[in-house]
C-alpha positions in Angstrom: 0.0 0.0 0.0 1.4 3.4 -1.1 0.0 6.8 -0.3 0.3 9.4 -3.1 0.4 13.1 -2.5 -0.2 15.1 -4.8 0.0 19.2 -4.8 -4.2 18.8 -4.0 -5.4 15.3 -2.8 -3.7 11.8 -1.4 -4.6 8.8 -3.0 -4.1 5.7 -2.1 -2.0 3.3 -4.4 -1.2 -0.4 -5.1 1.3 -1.5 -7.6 2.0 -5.0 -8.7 5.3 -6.2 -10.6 6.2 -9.3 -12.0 8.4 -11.6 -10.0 10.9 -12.8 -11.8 11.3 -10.3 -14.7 11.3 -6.7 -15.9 7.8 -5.8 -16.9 7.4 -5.8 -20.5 4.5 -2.8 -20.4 2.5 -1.1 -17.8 -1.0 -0.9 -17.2 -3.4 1.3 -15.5 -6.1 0.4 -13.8 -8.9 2.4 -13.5 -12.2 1.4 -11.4 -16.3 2.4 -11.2 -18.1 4.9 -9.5 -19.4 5.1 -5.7 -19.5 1.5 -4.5 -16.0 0.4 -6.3 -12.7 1.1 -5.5 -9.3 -0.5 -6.2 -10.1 -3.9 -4.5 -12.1 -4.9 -7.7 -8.9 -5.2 -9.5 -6.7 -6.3 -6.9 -9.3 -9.5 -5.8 -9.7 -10.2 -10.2 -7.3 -9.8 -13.0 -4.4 -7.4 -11.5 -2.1 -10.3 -10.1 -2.7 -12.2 -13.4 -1.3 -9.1 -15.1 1.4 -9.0 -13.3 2.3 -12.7 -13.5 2.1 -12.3 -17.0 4.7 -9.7 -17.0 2.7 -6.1 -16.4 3.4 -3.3 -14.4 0.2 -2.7 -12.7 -0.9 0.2 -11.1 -4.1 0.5 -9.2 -5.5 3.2 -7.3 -8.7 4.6 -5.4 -10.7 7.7 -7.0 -10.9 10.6 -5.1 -13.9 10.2 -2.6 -13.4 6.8 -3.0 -11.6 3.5 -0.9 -8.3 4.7 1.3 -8.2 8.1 -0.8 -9.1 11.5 0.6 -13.0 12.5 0.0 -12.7 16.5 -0.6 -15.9 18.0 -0.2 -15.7 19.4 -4.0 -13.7 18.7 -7.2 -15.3 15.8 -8.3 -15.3 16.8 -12.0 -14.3 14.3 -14.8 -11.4 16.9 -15.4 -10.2 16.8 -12.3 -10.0 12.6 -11.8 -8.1 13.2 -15.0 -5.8 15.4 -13.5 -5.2 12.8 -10.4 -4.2 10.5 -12.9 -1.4 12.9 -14.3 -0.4 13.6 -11.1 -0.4 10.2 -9.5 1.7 8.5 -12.8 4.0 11.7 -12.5 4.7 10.8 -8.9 5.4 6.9 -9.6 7.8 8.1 -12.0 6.0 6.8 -15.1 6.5 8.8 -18.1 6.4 6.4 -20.8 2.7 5.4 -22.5 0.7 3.4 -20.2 -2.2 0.8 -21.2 -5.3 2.1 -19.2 -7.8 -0.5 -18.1 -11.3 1.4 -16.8 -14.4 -0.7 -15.6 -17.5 1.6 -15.9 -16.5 5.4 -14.6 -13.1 4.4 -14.8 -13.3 3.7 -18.8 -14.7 7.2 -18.8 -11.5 8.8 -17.3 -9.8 6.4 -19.2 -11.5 8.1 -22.1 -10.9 11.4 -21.1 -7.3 11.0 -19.9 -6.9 9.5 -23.6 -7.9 12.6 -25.0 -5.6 14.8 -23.0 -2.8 13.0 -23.6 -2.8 10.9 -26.6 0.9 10.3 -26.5 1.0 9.0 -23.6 -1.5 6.0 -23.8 -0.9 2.9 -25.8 -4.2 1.6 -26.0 -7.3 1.3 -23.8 -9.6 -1.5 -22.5 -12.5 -0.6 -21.4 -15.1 -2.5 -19.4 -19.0 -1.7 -19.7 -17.9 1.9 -20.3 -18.4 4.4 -22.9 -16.8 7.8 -23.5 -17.7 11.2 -22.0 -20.4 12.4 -24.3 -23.5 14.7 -24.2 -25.6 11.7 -23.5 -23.3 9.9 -21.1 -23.7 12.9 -19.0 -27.3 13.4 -19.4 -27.6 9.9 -18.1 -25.4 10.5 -15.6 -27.2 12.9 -14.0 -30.2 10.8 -13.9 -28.9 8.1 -12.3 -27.1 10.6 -9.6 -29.8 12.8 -9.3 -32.5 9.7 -8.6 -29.6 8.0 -6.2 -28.9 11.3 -4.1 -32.7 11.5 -3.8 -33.8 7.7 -2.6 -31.2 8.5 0.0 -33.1 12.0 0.9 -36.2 9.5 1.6 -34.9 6.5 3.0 -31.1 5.6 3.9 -31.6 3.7 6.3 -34.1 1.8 5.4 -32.3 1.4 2.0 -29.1 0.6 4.0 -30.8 -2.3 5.8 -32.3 -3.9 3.2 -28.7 -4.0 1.4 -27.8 -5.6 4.5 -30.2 -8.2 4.9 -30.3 -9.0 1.2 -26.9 -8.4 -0.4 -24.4 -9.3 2.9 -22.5 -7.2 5.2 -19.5 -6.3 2.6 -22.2 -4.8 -0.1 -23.6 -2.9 2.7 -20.5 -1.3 3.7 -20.1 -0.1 0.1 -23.3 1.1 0.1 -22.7 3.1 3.3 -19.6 4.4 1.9 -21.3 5.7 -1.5 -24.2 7.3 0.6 -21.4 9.1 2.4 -19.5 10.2 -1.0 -23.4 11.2 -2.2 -24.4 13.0 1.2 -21.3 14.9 1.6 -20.1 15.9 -1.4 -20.6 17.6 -4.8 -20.2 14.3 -7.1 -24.0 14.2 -8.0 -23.7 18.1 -9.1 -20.5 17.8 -10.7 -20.0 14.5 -12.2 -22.8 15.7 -15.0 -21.5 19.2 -15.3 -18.2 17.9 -16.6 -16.6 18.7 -20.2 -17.8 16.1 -22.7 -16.0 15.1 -26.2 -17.7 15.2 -29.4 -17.5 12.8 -32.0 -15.2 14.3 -33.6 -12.5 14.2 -30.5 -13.5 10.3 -30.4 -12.9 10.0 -33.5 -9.3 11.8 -33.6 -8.4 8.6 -30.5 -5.8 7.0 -33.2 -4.7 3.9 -30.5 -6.4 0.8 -30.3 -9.9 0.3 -28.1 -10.8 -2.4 -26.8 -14.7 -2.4 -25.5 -15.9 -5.4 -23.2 -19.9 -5.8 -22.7 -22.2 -7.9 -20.8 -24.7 -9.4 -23.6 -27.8 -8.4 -21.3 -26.4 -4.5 -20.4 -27.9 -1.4 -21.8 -24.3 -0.4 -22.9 -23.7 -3.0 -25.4 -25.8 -1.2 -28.1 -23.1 1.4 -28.5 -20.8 -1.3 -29.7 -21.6 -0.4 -33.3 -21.6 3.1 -32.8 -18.0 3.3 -30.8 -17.1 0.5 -33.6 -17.7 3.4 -36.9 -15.6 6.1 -34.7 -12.7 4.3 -33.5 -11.1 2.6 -36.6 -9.1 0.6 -34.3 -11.8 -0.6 -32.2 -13.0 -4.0 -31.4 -16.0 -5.2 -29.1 -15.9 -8.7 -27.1 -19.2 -9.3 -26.0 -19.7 -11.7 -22.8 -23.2 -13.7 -23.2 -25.5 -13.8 -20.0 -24.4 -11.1 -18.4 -25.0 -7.3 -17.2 -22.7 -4.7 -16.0 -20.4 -6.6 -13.1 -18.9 -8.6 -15.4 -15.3 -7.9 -14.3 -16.2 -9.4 -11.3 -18.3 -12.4 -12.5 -16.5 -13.4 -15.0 -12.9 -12.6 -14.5 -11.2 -15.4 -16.5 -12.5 -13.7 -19.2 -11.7 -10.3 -18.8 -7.8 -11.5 -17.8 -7.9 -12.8 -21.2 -9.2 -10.0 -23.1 -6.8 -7.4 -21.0 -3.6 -9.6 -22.2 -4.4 -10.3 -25.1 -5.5 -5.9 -26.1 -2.1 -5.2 -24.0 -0.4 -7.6 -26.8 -1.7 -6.3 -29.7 -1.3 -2.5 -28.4 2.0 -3.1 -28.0 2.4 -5.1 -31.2 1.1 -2.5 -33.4 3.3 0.6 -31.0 5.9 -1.5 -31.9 5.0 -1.4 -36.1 4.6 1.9 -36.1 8.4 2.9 -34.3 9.5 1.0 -37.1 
């Protein structure tokens, strides 16, 4: 476990290496919004990364796990600017392969767009980019979270408890606090969105992973006509958790997008 300071928050760090040989490339990941955190990785596909030769870096979002929880600055700019700061002060300057499950695929996104020459490709998991719409829905989904709390926390709280275990309900508790004491729900939506044009202009390779069953596998074709890179692996029978249901799968997918990125990096320095 690592702490991070940085000139405006500390966030809280994990980094996996492989045992018995340099890494061959590193990779980022990046993890969903309110109830996730870091764990999600470290419990699924980050020590198979490593094993297979990865640097991995992990880390808690702002308001999120072991991290600080401001008050404010929960913008997508602004995770986008931890990530600078957090890969500036591990000491990584060289293009990373970003990994983001559901918000973190956003950042992902977003980071991507900022600084294209330092990412060689993403894999993103039930995720889209940061678009008119993605915010839009975004702010329904806050907006109509923020306000079942208003009504009935603890009821809500307790039912979580009784139906989904002990661990889910600490999660839960933890996202009320992020949503009861913070700005997330206001800013999250407020945040700078690309157009298609700036999604278009992402010249690395994408690689999209969908539950069959999830609202966000309809985009596939859509992201598919932007990204010329792009590929979609869809996972029948299931919804949005699949990183943690099916985790096999998504190891595979990672390695084998983290292979061809670098593959194709390595084409065009030739």
């Amino acid at each position: 476990m690592a702490m991070i300071q940085t000139d405006t928050i500390r966030l809280h760090a994990q980094r996996l290496a492989p045992a018995d040989r340099p890494a061959t490339a590193t990779a980022v990941l990046l993890h969903g919004l309110l109830t996730d955190s870091l764990a999600s990785y470290y419990f699924t596909v980050a020590h198979g990364l490593a094993a297979a030769g990865l640097d991995v870096v992990m880390y808690d979002l702002r308001g999120h796990g072991r991290s600080e929880r401001p008050a404010t600055g929960y913008h997508l700019d602004t995770f986008v600017s931890d990530l600078e700061k957090l890969l500036a002060g591990l000491e990584i300057t060289g293009p990373v392969h970003l990994v983001g499950n559901s918000f973190g695929g956003t950042i992902a996104f977003a980071y991507a767009d900022r600084h294209p020459e330092r990412v060689a490709g993403l894999t993103v998991i039930e995720s889209e980019p940061p678009t008119a719409a993605w915010a839009a829905k975004l702010d329904r989904i806050l907006g109509r979270t923020a306000a079942e709390l208003d009504r009935n926390e603890a009821e809500a709280l307790a039912w979580i408890s009784t139906h989904r275990g002990s661990h889910t309900a600490r999660l839960a508790k933890s996202a009320a606090r992020l949503v009861r004491t913070t700005t997330i729900t206001q800013d999250i939506p407020a945040s700078r969105v690309l157009s298609e044009d700036r999604i278009r202009a992402l010249r690395f390779p994408v690689t999209a992973i969908y539950g069959s069953d999830s609202d966000l596998a309809a985009q596939a074709d859509w992201l598919e006509s932007l990204l010329p890179h792009s590929r979609t692996v869809i996972v029948p029978g299931h919804e949005h958790s699949v990183l943690v249901e099916v985790p096999a799968q998504v190891l595979d997918v990672v390695l084998s997008s983290v292979l061809q990125d670098t593959e194709l990096a390595e084409a065009d320095a030739r």
